[in-house]
C-alpha positions as CSV (number, residue, x, y, z in Angstrom):
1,X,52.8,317.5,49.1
2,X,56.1,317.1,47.6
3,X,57.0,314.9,44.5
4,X,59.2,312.1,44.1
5,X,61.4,312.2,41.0
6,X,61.1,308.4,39.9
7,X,63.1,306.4,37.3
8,X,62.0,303.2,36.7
9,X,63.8,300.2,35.2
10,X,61.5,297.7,33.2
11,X,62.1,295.7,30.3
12,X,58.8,294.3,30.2
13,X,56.0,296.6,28.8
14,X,53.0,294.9,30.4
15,X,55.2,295.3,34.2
16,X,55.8,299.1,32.6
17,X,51.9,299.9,32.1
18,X,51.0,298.6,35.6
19,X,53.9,300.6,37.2
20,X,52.5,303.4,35.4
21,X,48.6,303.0,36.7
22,X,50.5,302.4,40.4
23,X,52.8,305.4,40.3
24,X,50.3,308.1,38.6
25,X,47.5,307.2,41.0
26,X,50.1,307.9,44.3
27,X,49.8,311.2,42.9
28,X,53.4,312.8,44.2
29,X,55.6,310.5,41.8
30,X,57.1,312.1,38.8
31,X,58.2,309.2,36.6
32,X,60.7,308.3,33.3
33,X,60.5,304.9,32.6
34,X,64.0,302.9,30.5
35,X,62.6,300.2,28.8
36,X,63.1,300.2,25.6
37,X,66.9,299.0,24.3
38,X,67.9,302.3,23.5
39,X,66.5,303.9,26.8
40,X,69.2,302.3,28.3
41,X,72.3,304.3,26.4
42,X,70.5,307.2,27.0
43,X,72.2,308.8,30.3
44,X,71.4,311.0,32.1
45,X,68.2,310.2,32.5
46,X,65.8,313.2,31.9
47,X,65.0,313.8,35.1
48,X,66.5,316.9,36.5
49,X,67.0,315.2,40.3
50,X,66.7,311.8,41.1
51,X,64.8,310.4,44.5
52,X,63.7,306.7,43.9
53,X,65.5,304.3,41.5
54,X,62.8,301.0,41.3
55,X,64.8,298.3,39.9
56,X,61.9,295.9,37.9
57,X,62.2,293.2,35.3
58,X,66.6,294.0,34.1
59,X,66.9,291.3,31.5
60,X,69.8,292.8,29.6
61,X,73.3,292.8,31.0
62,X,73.7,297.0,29.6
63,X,71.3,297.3,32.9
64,X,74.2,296.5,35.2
65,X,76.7,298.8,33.5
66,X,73.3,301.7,34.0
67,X,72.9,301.1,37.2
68,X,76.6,301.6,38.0
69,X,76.7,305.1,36.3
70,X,73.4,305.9,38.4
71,X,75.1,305.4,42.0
72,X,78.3,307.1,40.9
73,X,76.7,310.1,38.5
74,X,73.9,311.0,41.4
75,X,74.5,311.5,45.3
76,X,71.9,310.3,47.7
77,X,68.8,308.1,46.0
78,X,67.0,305.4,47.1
79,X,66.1,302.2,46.1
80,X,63.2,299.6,45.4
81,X,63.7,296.1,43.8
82,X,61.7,293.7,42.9
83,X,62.5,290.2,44.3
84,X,62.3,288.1,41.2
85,X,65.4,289.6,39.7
86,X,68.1,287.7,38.5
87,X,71.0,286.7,41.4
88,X,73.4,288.6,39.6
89,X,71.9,291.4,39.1
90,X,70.6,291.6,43.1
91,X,73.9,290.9,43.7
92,X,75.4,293.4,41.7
93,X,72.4,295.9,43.0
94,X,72.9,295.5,46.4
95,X,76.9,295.7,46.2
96,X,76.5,299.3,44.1
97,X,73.8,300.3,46.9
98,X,76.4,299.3,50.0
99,X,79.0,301.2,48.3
100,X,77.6,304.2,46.8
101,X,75.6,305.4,50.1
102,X,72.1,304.5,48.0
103,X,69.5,303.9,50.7
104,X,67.1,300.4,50.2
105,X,63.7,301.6,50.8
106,X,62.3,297.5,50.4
107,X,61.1,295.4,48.1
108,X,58.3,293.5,46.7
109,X,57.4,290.4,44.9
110,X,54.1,291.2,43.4
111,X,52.7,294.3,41.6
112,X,50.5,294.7,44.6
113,X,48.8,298.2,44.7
114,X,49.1,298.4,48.4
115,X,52.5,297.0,48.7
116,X,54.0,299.7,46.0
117,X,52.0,302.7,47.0
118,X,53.5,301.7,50.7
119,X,57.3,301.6,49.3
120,X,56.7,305.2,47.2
121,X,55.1,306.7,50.7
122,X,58.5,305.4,52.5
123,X,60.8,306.4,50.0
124,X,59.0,310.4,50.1
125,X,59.7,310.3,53.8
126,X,63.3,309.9,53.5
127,X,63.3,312.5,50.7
128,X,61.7,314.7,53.2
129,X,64.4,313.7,56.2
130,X,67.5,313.8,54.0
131,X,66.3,317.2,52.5
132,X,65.7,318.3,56.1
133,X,69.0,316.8,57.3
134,X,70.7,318.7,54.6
135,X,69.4,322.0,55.8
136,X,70.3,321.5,59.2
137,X,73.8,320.9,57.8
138,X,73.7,323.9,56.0
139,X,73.1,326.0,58.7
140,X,75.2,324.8,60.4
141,X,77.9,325.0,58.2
142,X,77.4,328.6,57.6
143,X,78.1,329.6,61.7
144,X,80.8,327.2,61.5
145,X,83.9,328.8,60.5
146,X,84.4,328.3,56.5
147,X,87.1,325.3,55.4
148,X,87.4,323.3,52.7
149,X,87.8,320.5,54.6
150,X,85.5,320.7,58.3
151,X,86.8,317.3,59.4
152,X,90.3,318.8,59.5
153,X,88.7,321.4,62.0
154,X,87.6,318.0,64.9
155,X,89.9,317.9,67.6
156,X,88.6,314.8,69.3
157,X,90.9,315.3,72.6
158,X,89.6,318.7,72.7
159,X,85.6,317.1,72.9
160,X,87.1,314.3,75.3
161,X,88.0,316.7,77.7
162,X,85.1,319.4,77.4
163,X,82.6,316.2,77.3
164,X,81.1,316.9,74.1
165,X,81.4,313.2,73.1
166,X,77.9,311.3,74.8
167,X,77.0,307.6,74.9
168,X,73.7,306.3,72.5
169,X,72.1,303.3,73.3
170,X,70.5,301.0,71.1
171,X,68.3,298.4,72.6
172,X,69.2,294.7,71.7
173,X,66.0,292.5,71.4
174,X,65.0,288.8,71.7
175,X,63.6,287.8,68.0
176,X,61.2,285.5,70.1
177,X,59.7,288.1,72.6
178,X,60.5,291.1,70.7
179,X,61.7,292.3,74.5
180,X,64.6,294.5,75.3
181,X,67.5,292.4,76.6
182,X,70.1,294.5,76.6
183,X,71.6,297.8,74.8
184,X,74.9,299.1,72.2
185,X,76.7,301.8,73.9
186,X,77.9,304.3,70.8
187,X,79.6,307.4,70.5
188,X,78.3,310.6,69.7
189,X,79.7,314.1,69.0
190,X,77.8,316.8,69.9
191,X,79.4,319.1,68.3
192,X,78.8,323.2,69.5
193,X,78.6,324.2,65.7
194,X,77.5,320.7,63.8
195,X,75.6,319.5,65.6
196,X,75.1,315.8,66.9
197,X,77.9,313.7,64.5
198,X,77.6,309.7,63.9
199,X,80.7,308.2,64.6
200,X,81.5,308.3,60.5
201,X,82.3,311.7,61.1
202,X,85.1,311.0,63.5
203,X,86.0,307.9,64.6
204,X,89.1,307.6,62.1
205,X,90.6,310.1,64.0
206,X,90.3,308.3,67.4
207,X,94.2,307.1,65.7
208,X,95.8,306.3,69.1
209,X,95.9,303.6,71.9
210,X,95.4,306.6,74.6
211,X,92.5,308.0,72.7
212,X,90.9,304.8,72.2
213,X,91.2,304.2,76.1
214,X,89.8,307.5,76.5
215,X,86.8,307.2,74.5
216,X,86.2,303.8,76.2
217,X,86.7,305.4,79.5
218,X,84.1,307.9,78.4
219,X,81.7,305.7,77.4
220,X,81.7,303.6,80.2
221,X,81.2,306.0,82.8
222,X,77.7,307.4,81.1
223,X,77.0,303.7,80.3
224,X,77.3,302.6,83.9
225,X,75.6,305.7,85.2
226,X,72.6,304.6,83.5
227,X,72.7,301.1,84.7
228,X,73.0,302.4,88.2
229,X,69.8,304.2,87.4
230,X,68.2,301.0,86.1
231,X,68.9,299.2,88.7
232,X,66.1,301.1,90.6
233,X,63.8,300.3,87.6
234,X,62.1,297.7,88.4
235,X,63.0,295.5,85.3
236,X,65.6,297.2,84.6
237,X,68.8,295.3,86.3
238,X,68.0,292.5,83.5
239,X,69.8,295.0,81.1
240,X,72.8,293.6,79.3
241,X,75.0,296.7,78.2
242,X,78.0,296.1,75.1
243,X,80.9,298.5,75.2
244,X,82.8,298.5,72.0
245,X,86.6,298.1,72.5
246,X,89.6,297.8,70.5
247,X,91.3,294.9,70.0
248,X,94.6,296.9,70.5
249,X,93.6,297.4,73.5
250,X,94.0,294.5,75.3
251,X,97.6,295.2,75.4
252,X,97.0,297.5,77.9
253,X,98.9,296.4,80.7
254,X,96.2,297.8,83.1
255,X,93.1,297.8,80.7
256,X,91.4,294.6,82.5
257,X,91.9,295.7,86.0
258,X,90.7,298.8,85.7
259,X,88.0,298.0,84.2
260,X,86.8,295.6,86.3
261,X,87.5,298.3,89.3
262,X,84.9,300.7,87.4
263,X,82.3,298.3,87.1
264,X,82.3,297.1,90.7
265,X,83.0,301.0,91.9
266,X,79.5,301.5,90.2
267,X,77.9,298.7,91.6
268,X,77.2,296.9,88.3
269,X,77.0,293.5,88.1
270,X,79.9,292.3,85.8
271,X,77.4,289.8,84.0
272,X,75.6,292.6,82.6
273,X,78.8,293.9,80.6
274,X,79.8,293.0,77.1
275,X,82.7,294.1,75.7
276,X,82.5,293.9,71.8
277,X,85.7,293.5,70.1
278,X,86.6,295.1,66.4
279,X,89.8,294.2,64.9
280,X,90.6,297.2,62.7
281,X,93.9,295.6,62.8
282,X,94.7,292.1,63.1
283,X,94.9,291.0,67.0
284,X,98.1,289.3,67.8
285,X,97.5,287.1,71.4
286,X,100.8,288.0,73.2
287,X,101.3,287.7,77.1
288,X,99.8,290.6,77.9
289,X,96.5,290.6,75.8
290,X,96.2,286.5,77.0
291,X,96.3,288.0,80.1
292,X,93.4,291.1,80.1
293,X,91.2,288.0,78.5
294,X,91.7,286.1,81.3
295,X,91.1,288.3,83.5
296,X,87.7,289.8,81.9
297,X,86.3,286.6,81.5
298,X,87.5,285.4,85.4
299,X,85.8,288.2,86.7
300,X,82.6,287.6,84.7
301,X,82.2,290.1,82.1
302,X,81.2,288.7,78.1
303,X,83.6,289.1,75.1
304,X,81.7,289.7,72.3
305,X,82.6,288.8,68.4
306,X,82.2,291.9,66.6
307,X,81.4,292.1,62.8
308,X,81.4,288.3,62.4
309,X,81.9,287.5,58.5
310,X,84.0,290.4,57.9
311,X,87.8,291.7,58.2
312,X,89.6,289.5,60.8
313,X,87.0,288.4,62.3
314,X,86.7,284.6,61.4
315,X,86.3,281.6,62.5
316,X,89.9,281.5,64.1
317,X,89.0,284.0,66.5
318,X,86.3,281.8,67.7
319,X,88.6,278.8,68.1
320,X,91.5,281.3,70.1
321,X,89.3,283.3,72.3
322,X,86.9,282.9,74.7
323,X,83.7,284.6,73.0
324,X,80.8,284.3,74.9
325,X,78.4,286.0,72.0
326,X,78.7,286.6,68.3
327,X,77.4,289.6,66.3
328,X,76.3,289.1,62.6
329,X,77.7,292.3,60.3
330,X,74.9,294.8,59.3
331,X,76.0,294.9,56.2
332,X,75.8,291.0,55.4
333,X,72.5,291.3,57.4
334,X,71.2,293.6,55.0
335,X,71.4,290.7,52.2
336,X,70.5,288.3,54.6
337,X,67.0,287.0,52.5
338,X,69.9,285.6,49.4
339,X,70.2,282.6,49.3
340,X,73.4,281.4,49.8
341,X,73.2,284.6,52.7
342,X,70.8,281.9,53.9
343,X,72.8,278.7,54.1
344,X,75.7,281.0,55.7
345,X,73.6,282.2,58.4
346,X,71.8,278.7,59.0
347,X,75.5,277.1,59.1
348,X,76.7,280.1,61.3
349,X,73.1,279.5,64.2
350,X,74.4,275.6,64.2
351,X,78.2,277.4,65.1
352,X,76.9,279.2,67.6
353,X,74.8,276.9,69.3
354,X,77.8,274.2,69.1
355,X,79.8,276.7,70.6
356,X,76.8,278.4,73.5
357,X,77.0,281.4,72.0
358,X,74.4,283.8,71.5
359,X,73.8,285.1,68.1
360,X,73.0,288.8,67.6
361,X,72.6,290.4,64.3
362,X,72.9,294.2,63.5
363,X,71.4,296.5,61.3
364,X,68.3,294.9,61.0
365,X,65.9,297.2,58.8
366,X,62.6,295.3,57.3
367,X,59.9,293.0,59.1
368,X,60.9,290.7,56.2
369,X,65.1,290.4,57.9
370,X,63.4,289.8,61.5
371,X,61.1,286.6,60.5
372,X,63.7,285.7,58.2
373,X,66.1,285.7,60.8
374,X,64.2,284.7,63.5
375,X,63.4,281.2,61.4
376,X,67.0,280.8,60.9
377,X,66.9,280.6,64.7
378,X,69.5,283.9,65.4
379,X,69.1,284.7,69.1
380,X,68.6,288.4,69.3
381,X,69.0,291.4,66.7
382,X,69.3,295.5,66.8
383,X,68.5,297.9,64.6
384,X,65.7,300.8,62.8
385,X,63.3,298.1,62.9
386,X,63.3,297.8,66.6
387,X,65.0,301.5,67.8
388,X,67.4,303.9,66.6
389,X,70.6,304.8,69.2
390,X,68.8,307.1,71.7
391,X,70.4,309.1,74.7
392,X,69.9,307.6,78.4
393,X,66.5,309.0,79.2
394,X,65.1,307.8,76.0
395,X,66.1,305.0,76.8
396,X,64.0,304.8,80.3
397,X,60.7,306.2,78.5
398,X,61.2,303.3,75.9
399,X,61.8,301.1,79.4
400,X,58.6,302.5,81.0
401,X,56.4,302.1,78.7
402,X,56.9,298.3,78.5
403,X,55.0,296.3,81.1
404,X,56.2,293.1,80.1
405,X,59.2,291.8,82.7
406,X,62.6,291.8,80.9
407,X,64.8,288.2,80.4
408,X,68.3,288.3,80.7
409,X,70.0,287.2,77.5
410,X,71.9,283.7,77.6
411,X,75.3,284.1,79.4
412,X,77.8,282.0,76.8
């Protein structure tokens, strides 16, 4: 078995010897402990790599300068915390974590044997993936042709036209039945030398109003496809499928009417499309994009509210367009248990309910988010908890092997 290269942060020496009963019986963990006052100007730590931070009892405030130097001094680490830590420091944690690419394994209130062994095991198995991930890269790197720079290299029209870019789906689920209601439909690269590529990799580069519509074009076709096949499942025409658009594009002088054409052309229901709107600049509601709304939501498909709490969309948007659904940010999800998280999402359920709009969250992770959310009463959520973005036919398997009859999700 491999080890896990463990540093862990505890200013209390009776936390530190349990800790240290907990991580030598797991067997695999290979541990330095900062404790002591002067353990803390000590860096780097001694530990020659550095898999698992657990972030304990942080009492001083020379912890939060540490753990900043950590998630810029190491690459990729994750990360347990214990739940009774101080709100600044959790929120300081969780803010260093989002931005340095750290990876939150869980955490834990108690010193529970069972609960910590159950963390370390979780936190070896990403070790193992990202090592594995890493290697695949490699290789891949060496048959690709050598550059200092690889993303310079992605020609996006290029994998347009040769149809190298290929819809995920990820299933959307109702937090009360736990069944599939509906589906994301995201980009993929499958690159001939890389690889499949997330849409990290390239989606900056999609930098034009005719790439955007051809990506979206893309898209839909392989997402409707698969509807027209689920349409012969038997629970499968419940399926609500969310195409990402734009907001630039809705000044498209044709982008609603053709649209609408592909979905009836493919015999799709036009209830059973959401289109989910990102601002990555500011929309402005002219004649034209007043129009394409109009005209979407005459003919029956659902606007969706993309990344609600972040960027431009607000609260405004709410009030000026006709959203039938809103979709909680996965990275405000992620800190959903805070507290004042808490109150945002309880006021946000009341909004939505006002308004009849569902509430979907994203990037939910831990059994702990889902009952958390699902008491603040959000509607449905998506995420690694439920399913990871899988291609079409992994997508029927998944539908097969559920017996249960699908719902449709509430039409705003």
């Amino acid at each position: 078995m491999s080890t896990l290269s463990v540093l862990l942060l505890c200013s209390n020496a009776f936390r530190v010897r349990r800790f240290s009963r907990i991580l030598a019986a797991s067997g695999f963990a290979r541990v330095q402990v900062v404790s002591q006052e002067n353990d803390w100007t000590q860096f780097p730590p001694e530990l020659g790599e550095l898999d698992l931070v657990i972030c304990d009892s942080l009492h001083s405030l020379t912890a939060i300068y540490y753990l900043r130097r950590l998630c810029e001094h190491y690459g990729f680490f994750s990360m347990i915390e214990c739940e009774a830590l101080e709100a600044p420091i959790r929120w300081g944690l969780a803010n260093f974590r989002v931005r340095s690419g750290k990876y939150c394994v869980g955490s834990y209130s108690d010193l529970d044997t069972v609960q910590i062994s159950g963390l370390l095991l979780k936190a070896l198995t990403v070790k193992r993936t990202v090592k594995n991930h890493s290697r695949s890269r490699l290789a891949a790197d060496r048959r690709a042709p050598a550059s200092n720079d690889w993303r310079a290299q992605l020609d996006v029209a290029q994998a347009l036209e040769q149809q190298q870019i290929v819809a995920y789906f990820q299933p959307q689920v109702c937090l009360k039945t736990r069944r599939i209601t509906g589906a994301e439909v995201l980009a993929r690269w499958q690159h001939p030398h890389r690889g499949v590529l997330g849409p990290q990799s390239f989606l900056d580069l999609v930098d034009s109003p005719e790439r955007h519509r051809q990506l979206f074009d893309c898209l839909l076709q392989q997402g409707l496809m698969l509807q027209r096949q689920l349409q012969a499942h038997t629970q499968g025409d419940a399926l609500v499928f969310s195409y990402n658009i734009e907001a630039s594009q809705l000044t498209d002088p044709e982008f609603a009417a053709q649209m609408l054409l592909q979905v009836e052309e493919a015999g799709v229901p036009k209830k059973q499309v959401t289109l989910e709107i990102t601002e990555r600049q500011a929309l402005v509601l002219d004649m034209q994009s007043i129009e394409n709304i109009s005209v979407l939501v005459k003919g029956g498909v659902r606007l969706s509210l993309d990344d609600f709490g972040t960027g431009h969309s607000s609260i405004m948007r709410l009030a000026g367009i006709p959203f039938g659904q809103i979709k909680l940010d996965s990275g405000f999800v992620a800190n959903a248990m805070g507290l004042k998280e808490t109150r945002i999402i309880e006021a946000v359920v009341g909004l939505a309910r006002s308004l009849n709009l569902e509430l979907v969250a994203e990037g939910v992770e831990t059994e702990k988010q889902r009952a958390h959310l699902q008491r603040l009463g959000v509607d449905a959520a998506q995420g690694y908890l439920f399913h990871k973005p899988m291609r079409g036919q992994a997508l029927l398997q998944v539908l097969n092997a559920s017996h249960a009859p699908l719902r449709l999700i509430r039409q705003g």
